[in-house]
N, C-alpha and C positions, 0 to 999 in steps of 0.2 A: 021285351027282354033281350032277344037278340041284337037288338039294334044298341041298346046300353051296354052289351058284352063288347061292341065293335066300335061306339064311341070309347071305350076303356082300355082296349086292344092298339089305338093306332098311337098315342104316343109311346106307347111299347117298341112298335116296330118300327116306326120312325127313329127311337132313336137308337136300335138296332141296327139296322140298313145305314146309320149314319157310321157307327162300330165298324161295322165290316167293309163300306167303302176307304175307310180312314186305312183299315188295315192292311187293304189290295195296295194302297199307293206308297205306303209303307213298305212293302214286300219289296212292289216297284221301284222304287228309289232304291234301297240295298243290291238289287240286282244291277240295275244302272250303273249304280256307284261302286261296284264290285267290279264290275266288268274295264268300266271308266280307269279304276285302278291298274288293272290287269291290261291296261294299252289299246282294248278294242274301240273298235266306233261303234257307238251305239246306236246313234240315228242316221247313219252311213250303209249303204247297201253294200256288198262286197263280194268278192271271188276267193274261192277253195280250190288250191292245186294244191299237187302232190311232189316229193321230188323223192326218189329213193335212193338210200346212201351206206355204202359198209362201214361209216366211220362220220358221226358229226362232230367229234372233235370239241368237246365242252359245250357245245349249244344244246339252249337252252328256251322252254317254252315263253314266250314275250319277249324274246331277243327280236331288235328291229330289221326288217326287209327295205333296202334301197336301192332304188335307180340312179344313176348318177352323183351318188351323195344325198340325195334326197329320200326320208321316209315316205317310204308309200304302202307299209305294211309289217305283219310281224308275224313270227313263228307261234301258231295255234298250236300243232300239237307234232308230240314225236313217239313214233308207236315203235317197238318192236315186232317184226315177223317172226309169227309163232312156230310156224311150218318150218322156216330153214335156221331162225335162229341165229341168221347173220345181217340181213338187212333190216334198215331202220327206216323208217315211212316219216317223211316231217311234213307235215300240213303249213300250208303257208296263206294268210288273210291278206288280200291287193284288194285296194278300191277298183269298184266296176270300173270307172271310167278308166284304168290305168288300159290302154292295148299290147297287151303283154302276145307276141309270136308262140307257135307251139316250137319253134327251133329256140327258144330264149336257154343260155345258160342260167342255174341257178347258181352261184357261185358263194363260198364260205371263207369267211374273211377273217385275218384278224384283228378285234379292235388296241390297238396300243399294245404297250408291252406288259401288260397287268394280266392279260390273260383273257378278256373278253370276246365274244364270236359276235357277227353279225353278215347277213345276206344279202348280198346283192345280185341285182337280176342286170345279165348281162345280153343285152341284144343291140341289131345297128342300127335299124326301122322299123318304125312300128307295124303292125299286123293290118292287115284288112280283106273278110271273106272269108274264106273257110281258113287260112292262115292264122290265124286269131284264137288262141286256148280258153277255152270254155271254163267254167264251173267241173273242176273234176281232174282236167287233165293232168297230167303225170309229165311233168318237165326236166330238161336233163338234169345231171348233177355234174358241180365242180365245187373243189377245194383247193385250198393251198398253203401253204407253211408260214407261219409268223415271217419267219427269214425275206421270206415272195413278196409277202404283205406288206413290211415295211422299207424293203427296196425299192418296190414297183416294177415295171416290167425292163428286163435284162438289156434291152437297145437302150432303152435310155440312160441307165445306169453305166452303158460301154460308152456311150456320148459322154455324161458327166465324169466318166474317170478320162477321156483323151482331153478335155478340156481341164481340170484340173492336172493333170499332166504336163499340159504344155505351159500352164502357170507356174504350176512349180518344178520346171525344168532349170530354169537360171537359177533359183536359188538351190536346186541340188548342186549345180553345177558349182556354185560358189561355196559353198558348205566341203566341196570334195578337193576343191583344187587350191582352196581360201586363198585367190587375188585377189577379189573384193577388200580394198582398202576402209574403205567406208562405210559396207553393209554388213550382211550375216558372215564375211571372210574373217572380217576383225572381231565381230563377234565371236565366233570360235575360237581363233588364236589367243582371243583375251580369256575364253573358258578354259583350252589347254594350259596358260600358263597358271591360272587359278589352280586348277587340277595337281599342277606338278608343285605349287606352291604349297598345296594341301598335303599332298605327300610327303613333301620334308617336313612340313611342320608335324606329321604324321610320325614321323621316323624320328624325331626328334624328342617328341612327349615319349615313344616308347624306351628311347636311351634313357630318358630323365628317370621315368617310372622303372626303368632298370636299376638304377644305381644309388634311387631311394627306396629300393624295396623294403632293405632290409630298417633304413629307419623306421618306412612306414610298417613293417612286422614288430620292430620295439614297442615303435608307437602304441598301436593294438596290443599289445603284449601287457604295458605298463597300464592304460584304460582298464584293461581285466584284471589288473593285480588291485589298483583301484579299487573297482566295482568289488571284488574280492574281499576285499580287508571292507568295505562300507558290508554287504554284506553280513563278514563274519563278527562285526561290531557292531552290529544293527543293534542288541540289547543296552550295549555301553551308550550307544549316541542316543538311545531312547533314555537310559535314565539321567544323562546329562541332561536331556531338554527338559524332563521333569523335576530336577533341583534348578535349573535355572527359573521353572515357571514356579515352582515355590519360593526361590527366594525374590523374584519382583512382586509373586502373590503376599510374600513378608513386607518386602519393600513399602506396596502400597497401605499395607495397613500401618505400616509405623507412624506416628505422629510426628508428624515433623516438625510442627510449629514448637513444642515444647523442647525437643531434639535440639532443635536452633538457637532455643533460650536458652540453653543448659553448656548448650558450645558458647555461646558470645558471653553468661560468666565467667565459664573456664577462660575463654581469651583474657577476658578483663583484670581476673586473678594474674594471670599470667602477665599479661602488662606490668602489672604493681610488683611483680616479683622480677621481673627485666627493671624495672625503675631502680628498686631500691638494690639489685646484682650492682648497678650502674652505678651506683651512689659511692657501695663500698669500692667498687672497682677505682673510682673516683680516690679516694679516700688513700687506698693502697699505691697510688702514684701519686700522690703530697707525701704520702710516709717515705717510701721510695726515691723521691727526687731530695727530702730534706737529709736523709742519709748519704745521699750521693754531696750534697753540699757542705755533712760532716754536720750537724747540730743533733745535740742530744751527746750524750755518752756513747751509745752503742755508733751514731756518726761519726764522732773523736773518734774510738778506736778501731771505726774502718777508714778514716782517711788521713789521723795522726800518725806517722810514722815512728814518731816518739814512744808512743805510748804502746804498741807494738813490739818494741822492741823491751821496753821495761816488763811488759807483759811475757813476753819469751824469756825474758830472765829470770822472771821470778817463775814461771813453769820449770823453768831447765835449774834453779836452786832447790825447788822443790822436789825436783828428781835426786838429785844429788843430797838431800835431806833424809830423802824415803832410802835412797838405798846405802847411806853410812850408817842410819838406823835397822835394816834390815843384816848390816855385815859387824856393825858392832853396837849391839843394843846392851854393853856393858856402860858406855861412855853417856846415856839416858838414862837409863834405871841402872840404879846402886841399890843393890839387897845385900846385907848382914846378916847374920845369923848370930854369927857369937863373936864379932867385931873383928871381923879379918879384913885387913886392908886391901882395897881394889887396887888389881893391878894396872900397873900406866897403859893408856894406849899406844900401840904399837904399828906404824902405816906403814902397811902389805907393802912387797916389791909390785905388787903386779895391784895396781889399784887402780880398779873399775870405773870409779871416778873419772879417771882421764880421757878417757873416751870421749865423756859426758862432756868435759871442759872441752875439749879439741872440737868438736860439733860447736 
């Protein structure tokens, strides 16, 4: 019985023991690969110093440690002293093999102008014998200003300014004295006279724009009288576009095809009625020209001068008929009564008549 509990048992814990190994190298790997992340060496043996500092100045844990330009390690950790409350403890991870002196600067840098810190370890030969900082030791400290950092050191920067100096000594010189015909002399003279060229032209716009002020204030003035009246008309210009869009919305519905028949009858009436205008018109110059030729009666007595005149005569007897009869209508009508004889005619001194005949 025991022995069938223990045949029944081992694929249990086999594949248990298989569980828990899988898990240790799991744990392993995240630690590795944590650490891997975080800049350390993980199958690299290494040294822990110490450097103490009243100010690290943005650095930061993982920030790289360098020799010469070269990493050889990085900032583990940075502690504050609890006791005084001013010093900061930065731990710093160097590969063993690095021979780092116990006289070594640790020196704090800055990387670029972005703002970055990083360490570098400054010594002139390597260590060897008790010379030689251990696991532990406590290294000096130095820092230095962005400014230092991206200068570099003061002699050399007093060499690069006497050498740039002596380069651009001729061209200050030409620039101040401008005889230089052909280099930076003329170049300037030709910038001065730019300059001054600018200037009138300068002083010139500002006469103009002086003395079109006041147009350009009309101007602006009229724009806003404009805008004004569009404005205070905005209802009026709105119902204009609204009969204009009803009468094209008319427009399109009217039929036109019928529209068009009804015009080209009407032309065509009209034609026939210009024809036969034309006919009579026609007609009234044959009447007209046969008159002027003198045929017909009413032609006789517009072109007979005969018959014109017998015509006046016999109007002008007729006058002189109506009015003997109007001055003595005894010598026409004879009435009796109870048989008294009419008396003779007797012709006026003053007889009206003669007028008539003298005419």
């Amino acid at each position: 019985m025991p022995a069938q509990l223990a045949n029944r048992l081992k694929p249990i814990m086999k594949r248990e023991t298989k569980i828990g190994i899988l898990a240790l190298v799991t744990i392993a790997v995240i630690v590795v690969g944590f650490n891997f992340l975080k800049g350390k060496e993980v199958f690299s043996s290494a040294n822990t110093y110490y450097v103490v500092y009243d100010n690290v100045d943005q650095l930061s844990v993982g920030d790289g440690v360098r020799f010469r330009g070269l990493r050889v390690g990085q900032v583990a950790s940075i502690t504050l002293d609890e006791e005084t409350a001013q010093n900061l403890t930065v731990g710093l991870t160097l590969e063993e093999d690095l021979p780092v002196p116990t006289t070594a600067t640790v020196l704090i840098k800055a990387d670029g102008l972005l703002g970055g810190r990083f360490i570098t370890l400054v010594f002139d030969a390597p260590c060897s014998g008790d010379n030689c900082a251990t696991d532990g030791t406590y290294l000096t400290a130095a820092s230095e200003t962005m400014l230092e950092g991206l200068l570099g050191d003061p002699e050399d920067l007093k060499r690069y300014a006497e050498v740039a100096k002596d380069a651009a000594g001729p061209i200050v010189d030409s620039i101040a004295q401008r005889l230089d015909t052909n280099g930076v002399g003329r170049t300037m003279r030709n910038l001065e006279t730019t300059t001054q060229n600018l200037a009138r032209l300068t002083e010139k716009i500002d006469r103009l724009l002086a003395r079109s002020g006041s147009d350009l204030s009309a101007t602006v003035s009229s724009v806003a009288s404009i805008t004004k009246n569009l404005e205070t008309n905005n209802a009026q210009i709105a119902s204009i576009l609204r009969n204009v869009d009803s009468t094209t919305s008319a427009l399109a519905r009217v039929d036109l095809g019928s529209t068009l028949t009804e015009v080209e009858a009407a032309l065509q009436s009209l034609q026939s009625t210009l024809a036969s205008s034309n006919g009579a018109i026609s007609n009234l110059d044959d009447i007209t020209a046969g008159l002027n030729r003198g045929e017909g009666s009413l032609g006789m007595l517009l072109q007979d001068d005969a018959v014109a005149v017998r015509l006046e005569r016999t109007l002008t007897n007729l006058d002189l008929l109506m009015q003997d009869l109007r001055l003595n209508p005894k010598r026409y009508v004879n009435v009796s009564v109870f048989g008294k004889k009419q008396k003779e005619y007797d012709l006026p001194e003053e007889d009206p008549a003669e007028d008539i005949l003298r005419d």
